[in-house]
C-alpha positions as CSV (number, residue, x, y, z in Angstrom):
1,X,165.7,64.5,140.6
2,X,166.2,62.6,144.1
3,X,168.5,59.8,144.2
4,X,168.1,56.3,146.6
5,X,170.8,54.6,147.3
6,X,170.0,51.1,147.6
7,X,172.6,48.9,149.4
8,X,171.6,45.4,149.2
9,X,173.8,42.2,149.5
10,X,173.0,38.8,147.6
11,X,173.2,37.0,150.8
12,X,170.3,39.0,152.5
13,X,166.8,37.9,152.9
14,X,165.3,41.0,153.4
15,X,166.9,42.6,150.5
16,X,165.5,39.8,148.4
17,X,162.2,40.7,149.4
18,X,163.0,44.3,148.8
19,X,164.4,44.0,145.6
20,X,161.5,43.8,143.5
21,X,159.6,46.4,145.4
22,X,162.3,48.7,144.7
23,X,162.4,47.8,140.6
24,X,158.9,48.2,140.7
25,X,159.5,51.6,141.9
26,X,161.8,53.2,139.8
27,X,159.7,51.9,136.7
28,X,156.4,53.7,138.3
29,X,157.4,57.0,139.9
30,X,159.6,60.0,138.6
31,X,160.6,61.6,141.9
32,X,163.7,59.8,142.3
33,X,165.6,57.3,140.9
34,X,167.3,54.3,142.6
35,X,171.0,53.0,142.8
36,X,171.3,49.3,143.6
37,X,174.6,49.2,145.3
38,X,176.0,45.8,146.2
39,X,177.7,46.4,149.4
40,X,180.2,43.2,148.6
41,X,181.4,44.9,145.1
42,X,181.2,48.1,146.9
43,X,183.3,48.5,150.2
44,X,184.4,51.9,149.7
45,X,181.2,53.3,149.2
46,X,180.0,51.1,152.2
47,X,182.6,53.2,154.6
48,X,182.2,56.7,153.1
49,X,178.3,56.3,153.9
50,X,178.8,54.7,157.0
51,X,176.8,51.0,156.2
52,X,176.4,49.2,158.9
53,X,173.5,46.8,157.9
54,X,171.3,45.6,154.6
55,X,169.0,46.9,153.5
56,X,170.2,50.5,153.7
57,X,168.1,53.4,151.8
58,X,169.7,56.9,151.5
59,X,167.9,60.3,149.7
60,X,170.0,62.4,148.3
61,X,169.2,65.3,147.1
62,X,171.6,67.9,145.3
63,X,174.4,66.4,146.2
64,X,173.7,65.8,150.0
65,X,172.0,63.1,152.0
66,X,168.8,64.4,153.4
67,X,167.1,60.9,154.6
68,X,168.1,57.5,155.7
69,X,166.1,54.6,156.5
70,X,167.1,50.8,157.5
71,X,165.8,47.5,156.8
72,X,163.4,45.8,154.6
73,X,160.8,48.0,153.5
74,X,157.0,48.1,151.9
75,X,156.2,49.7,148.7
76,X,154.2,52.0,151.4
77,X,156.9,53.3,153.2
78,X,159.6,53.6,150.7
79,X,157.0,55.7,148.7
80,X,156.7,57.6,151.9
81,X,160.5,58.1,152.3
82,X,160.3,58.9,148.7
83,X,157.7,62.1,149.1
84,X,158.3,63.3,152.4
């Protein structure tokens, strides 16, 4: 099974409107599972995958990070980012 990072932030507006698409998600589809990663409670995972803005989405597959995508997101596209 995939894994998706998630790094989000209280303070960011997009994440907010991400979040629930992203809960919705992981309830619905079995391909991956999501990690919601605070990047405020987080700061060394935030330098060892290179974060430089919120929202953040990284695949990872066995082990190794084989997608990346930035900003706020639709149900569409994550399930693209998701299956591709």
């Amino acid at each position: 099974m995939k894994t998706i990072y998630y790094f989000t932030a209280d303070w960011c507006q997009p994440c907010k409107r991400t979040r629930p698409i992203v809960e919705e998600l992981n309830r619905e589809q079995t391909e991956a599972g999501f990690q919601i990663i605070d990047v405020d409670d987080n700061p060394e995972l935030v330098k060892s995958f290179s974060i430089q803005s919120v929202p953040t989405f990284i695949l990872i597959d066995n082990g190794e990070e084989i997608g990346r995508i930035i900003g706020g997101q639709t149900k569409e596209s994550l399930e693209k980012f998701i299956y591709e």
